[in-house]
ZALUM-404267 format. One record per residue: x, y, z of N, C-alpha, C in turn; residue number from 1. Coordinates in steps of 0.1 Angstrom, whole numbers, plus 5000, padded with zeros to 4 digits. Example, Ala and Ser with C-alpha at 12.3 -4.5 7.8 and 13.67 -1.06 7.14 Angstrom:
2
n_east, n_north, n_up, ca_east, ca_north, ca_up, c_east, c_north, c_up, nr
5132, 4943, 5078, 5123, 4955, 5078, 5132, 4967, 5078, 1
5128, 4978, 5071, 5137, 4989, 5071, 5129, 5000, 5079, 2
END
This chain:
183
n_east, n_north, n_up, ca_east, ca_north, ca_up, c_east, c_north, c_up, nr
5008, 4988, 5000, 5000, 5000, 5000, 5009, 5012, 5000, 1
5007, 5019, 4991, 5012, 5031, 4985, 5007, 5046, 4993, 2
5005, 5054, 5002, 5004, 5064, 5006, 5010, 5076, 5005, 3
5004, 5083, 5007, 5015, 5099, 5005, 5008, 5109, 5016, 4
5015, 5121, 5025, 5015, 5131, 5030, 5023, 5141, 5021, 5
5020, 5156, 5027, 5028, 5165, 5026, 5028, 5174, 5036, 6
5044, 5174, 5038, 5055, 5178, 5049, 5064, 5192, 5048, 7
5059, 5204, 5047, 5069, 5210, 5047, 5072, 5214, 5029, 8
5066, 5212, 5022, 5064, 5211, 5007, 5072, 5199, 5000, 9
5077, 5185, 5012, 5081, 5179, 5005, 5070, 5171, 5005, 10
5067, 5160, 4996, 5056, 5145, 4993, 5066, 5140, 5002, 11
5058, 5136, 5012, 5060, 5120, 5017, 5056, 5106, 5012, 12
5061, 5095, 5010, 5050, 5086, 5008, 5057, 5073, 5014, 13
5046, 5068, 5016, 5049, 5057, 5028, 5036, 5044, 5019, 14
5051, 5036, 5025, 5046, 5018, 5020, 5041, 5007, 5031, 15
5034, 5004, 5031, 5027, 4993, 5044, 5023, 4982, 5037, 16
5021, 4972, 5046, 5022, 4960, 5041, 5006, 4957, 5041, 17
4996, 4960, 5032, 4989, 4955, 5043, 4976, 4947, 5052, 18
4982, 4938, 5048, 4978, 4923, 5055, 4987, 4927, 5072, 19
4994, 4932, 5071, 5008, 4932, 5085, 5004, 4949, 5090, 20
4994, 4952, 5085, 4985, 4967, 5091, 4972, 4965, 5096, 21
4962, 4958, 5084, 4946, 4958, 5091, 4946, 4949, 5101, 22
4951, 4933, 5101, 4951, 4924, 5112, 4957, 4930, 5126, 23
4967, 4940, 5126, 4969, 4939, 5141, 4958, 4955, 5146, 24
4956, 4961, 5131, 4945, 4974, 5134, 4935, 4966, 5139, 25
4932, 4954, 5134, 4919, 4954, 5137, 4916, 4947, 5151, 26
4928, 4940, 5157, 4931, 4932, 5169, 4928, 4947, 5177, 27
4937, 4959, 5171, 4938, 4971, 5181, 4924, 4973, 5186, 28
4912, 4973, 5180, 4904, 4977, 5178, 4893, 4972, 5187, 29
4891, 4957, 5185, 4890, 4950, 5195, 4893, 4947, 5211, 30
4907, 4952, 5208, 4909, 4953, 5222, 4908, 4965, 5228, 31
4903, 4976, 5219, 4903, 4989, 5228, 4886, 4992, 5231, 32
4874, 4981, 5228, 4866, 4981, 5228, 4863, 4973, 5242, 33
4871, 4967, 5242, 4874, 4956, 5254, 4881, 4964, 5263, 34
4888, 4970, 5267, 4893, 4981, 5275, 4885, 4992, 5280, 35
4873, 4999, 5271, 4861, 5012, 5268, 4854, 4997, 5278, 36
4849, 4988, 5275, 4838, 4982, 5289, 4841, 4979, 5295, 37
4855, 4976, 5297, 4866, 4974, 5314, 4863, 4987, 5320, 38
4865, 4999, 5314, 4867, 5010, 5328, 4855, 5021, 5327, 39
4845, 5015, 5319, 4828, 5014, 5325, 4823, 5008, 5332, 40
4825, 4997, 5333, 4818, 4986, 5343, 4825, 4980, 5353, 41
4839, 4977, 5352, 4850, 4970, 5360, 4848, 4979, 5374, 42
4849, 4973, 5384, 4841, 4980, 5398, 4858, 4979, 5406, 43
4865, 4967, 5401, 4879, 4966, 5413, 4892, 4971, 5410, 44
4889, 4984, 5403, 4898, 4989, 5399, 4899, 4995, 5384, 45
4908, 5003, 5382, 4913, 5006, 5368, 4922, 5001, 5361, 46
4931, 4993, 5367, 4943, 4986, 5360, 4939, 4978, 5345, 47
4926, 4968, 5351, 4927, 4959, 5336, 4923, 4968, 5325, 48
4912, 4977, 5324, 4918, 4987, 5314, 4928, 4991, 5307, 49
4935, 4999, 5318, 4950, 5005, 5312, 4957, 4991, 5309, 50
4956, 4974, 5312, 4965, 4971, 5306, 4962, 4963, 5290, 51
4950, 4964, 5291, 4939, 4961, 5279, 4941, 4970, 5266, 52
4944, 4986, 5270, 4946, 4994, 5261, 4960, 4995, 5257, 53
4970, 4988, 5269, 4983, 4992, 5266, 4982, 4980, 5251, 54
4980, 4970, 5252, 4977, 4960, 5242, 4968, 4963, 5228, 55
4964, 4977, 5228, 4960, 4982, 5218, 4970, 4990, 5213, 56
4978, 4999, 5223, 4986, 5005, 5216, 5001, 4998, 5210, 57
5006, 4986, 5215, 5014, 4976, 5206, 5007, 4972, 5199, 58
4994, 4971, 5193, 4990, 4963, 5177, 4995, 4980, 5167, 59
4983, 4990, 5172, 4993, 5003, 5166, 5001, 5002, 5159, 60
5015, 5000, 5173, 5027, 5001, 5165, 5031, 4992, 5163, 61
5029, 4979, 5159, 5029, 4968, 5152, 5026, 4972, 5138, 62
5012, 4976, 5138, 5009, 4974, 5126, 5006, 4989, 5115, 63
5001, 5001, 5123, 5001, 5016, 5112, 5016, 5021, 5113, 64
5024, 5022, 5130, 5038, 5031, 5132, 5045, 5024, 5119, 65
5044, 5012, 5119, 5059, 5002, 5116, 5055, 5003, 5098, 66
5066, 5015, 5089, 5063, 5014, 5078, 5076, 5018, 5072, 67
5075, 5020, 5064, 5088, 5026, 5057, 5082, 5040, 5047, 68
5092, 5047, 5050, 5084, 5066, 5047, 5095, 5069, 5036, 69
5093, 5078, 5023, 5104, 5081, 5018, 5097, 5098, 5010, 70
5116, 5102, 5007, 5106, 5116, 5000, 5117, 5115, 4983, 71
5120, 5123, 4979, 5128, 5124, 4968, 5144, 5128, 4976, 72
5142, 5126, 4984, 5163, 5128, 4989, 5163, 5115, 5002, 73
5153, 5110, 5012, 5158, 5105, 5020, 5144, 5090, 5020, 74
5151, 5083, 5029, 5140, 5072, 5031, 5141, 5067, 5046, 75
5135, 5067, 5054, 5131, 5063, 5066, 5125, 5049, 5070, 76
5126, 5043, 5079, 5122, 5028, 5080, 5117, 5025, 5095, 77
5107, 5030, 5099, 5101, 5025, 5112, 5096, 5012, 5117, 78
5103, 5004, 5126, 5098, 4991, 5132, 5098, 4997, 5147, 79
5080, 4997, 5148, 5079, 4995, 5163, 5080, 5014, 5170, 80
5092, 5014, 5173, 5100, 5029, 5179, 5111, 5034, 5176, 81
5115, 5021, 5166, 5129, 5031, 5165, 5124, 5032, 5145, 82
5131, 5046, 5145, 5132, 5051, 5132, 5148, 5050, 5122, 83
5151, 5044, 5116, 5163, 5045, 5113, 5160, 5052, 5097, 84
5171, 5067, 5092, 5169, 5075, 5081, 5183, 5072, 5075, 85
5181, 5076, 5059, 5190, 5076, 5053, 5192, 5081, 5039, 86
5201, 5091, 5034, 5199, 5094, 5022, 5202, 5086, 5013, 87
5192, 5083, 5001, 5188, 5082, 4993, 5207, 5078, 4986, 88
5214, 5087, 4983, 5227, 5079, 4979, 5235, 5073, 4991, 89
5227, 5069, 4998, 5238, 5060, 5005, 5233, 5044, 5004, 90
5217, 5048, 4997, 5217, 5034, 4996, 5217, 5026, 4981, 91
5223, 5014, 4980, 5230, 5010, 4975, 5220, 5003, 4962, 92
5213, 4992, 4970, 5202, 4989, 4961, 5192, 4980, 4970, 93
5180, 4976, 4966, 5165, 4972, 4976, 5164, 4959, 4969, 94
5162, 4951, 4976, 5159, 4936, 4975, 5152, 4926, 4983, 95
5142, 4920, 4979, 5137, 4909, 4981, 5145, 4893, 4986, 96
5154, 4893, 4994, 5155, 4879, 4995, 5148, 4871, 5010, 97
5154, 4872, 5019, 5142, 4864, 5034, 5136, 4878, 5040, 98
5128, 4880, 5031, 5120, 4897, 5034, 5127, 4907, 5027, 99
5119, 4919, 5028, 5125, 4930, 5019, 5140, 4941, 5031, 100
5150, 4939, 5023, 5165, 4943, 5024, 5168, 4957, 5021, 101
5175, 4967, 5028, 5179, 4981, 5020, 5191, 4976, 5021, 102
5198, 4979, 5011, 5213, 4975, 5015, 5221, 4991, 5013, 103
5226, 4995, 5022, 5242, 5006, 5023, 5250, 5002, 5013, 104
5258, 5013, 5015, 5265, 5017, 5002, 5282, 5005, 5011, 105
5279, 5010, 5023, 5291, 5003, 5033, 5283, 4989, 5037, 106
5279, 4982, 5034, 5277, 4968, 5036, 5264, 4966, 5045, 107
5261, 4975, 5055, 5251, 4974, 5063, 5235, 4973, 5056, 108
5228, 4967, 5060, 5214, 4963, 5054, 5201, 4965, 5066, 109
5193, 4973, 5059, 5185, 4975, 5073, 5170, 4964, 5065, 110
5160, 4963, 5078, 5153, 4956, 5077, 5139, 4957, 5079, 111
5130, 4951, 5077, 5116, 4962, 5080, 5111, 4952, 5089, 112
5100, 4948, 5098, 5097, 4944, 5108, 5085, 4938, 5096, 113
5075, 4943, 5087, 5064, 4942, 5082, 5069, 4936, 5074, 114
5079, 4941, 5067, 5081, 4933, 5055, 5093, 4924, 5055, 115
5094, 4916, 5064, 5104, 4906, 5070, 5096, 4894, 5063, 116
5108, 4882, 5070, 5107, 4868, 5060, 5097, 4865, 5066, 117
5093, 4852, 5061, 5085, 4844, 5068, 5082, 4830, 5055, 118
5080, 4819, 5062, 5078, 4806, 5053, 5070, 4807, 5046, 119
5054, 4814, 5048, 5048, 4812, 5035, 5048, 4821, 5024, 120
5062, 4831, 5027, 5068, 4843, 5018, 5075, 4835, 5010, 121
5082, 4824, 5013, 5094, 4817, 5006, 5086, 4809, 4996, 122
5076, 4804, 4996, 5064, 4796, 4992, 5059, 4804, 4975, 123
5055, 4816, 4983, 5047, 4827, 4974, 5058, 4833, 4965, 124
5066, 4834, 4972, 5076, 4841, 4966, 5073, 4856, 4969, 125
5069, 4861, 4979, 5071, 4876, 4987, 5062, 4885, 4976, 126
5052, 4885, 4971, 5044, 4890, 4965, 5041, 4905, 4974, 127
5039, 4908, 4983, 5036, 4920, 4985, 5053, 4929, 4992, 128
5061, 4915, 4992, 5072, 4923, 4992, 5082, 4924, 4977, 129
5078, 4922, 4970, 5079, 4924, 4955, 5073, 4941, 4953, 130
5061, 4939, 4955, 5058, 4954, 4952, 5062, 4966, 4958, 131
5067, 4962, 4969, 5075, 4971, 4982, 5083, 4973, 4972, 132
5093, 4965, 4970, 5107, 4961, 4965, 5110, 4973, 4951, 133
5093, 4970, 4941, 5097, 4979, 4928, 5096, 4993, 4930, 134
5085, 4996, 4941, 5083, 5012, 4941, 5095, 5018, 4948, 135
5103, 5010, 4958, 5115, 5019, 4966, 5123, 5014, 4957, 136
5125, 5011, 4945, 5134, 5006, 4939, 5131, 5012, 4928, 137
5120, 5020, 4925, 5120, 5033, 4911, 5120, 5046, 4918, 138
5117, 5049, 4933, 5123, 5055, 4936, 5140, 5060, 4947, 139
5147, 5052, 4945, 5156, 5051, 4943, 5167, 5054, 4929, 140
5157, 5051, 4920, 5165, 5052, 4905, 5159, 5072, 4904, 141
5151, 5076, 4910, 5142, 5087, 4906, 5149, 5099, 4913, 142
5158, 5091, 4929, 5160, 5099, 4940, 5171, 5112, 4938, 143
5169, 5126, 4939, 5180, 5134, 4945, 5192, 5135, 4951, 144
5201, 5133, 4943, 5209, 5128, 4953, 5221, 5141, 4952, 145
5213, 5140, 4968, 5225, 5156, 4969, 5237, 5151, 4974, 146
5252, 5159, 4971, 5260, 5152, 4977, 5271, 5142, 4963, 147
5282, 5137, 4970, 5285, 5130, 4960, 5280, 5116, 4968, 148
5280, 5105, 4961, 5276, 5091, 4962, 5291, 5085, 4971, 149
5303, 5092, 4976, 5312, 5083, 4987, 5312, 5093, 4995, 150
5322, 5086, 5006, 5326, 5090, 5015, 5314, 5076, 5030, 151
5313, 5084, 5043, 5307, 5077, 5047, 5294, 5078, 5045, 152
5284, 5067, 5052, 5269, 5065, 5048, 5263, 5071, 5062, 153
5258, 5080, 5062, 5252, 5086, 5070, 5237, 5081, 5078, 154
5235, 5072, 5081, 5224, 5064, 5090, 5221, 5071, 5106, 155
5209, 5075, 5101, 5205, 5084, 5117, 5196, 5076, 5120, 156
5196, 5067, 5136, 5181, 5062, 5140, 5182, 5068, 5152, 157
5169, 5071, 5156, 5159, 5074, 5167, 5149, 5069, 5174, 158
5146, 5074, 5181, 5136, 5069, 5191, 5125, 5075, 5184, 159
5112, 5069, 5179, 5102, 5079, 5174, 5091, 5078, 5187, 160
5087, 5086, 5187, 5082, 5090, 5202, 5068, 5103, 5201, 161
5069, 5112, 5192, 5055, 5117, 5188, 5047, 5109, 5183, 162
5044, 5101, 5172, 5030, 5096, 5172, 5028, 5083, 5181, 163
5035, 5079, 5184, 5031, 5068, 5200, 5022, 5081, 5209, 164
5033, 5092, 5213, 5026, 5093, 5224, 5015, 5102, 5215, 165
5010, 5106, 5210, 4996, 5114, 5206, 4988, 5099, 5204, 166
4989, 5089, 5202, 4976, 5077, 5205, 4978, 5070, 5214, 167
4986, 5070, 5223, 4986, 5068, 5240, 4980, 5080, 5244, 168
4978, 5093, 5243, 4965, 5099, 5241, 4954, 5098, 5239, 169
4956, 5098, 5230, 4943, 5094, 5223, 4934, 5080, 5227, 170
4942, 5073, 5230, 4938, 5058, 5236, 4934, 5061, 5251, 171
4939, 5069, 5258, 4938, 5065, 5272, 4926, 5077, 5280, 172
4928, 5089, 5268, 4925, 5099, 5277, 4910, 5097, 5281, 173
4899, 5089, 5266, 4889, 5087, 5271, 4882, 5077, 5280, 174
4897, 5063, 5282, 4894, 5057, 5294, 4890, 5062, 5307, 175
4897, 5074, 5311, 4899, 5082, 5323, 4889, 5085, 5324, 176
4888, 5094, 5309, 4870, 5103, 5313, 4860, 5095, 5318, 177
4858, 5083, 5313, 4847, 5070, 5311, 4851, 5068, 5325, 178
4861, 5066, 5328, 4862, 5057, 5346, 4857, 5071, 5353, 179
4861, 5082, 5356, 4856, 5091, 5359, 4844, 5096, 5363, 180
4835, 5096, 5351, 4821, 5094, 5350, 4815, 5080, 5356, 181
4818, 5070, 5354, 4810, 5060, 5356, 4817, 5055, 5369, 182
4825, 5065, 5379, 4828, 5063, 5394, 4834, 5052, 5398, 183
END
């Protein structure tokens, strides 16, 4: 799945897998409905809620955080919390072999959580990591590449930490209200 934002006047667009997005959205979903009647009706407390919803917000970032984001100079790769960025010439070339591969220009290969191996990928032959594979892989051929192509490969990861916590927000605040009201 192919998406796009705009950031600052640059296109964003971002690739999700997604079979490895609706199933754990939808688990999220479930379980945050299951959490909304835990701290309306649950009389011994508030815990099993908050831990009911914490379990919503790991399908989340299992399954919408964990994507891979790119613009016309850089490409970013989120599993989970951590963010690891990189420009566009430092990477080398994108491949399909036990899941989808970025490979560095210096040997290093990063990996995506979503679009990782698995046996009945080996079977299929990675079909939705195929399509991953051609679009970061025409844009790659398409990319800006500021800078010359040597020297070192510049790989920045991070902690991503804004959209977790705006849907631990968003997840929790109307638990509160609900426990609140319903005493």
């Amino acid at each position: 799945m192919l998406e796009g934002s705009r950031e600052k006047g640059v296109r964003t667009e971002v690739v999700r897998r997604l079979s490895f997005t609706w199933f754990p959205m939808a688990a999220a979903v479930v379980f945050y409905a299951i959490a909304m009647a835990l701290a309306a009706f649950e009389q011994d407390g508030f815990a099993p809620a908050m831990v009911v919803a914490a379990f919503t917000l790991f399908f989340w970032l299992m399954g919408w955080n964990s994507a891979i984001r790119f613009t016309t100079t850089h490409l970013s790769l989120t599993n989970v919390l951590v963010t690891s960025e990189v420009a566009w010439k430092d990477v080398a070339r994108v491949t399909v072999d036990d899941g989808l591969s970025i490979h560095l220009r210096d040997g290093r290969t990063l990996g995506s959580i979503a679009f990782g191996g698995s046996l009945i990928g080996v079977f299929t032959k990675y079909p939705t990591h195929q399509r991953a594979c051609r679009i970061l892989s025409e844009a790659h051929l398409n990319a800006v590449r500021e800078g010359r192509d040597t020297g070192p490969v510049h790989l920045r990861s991070s902690l991503e930490w804004r959209r977790p916590l705006v849907a631990a927000v968003v997840l929790y605040v109307p638990l509160l209200v609900i426990r609140a009201l319903s005493g």
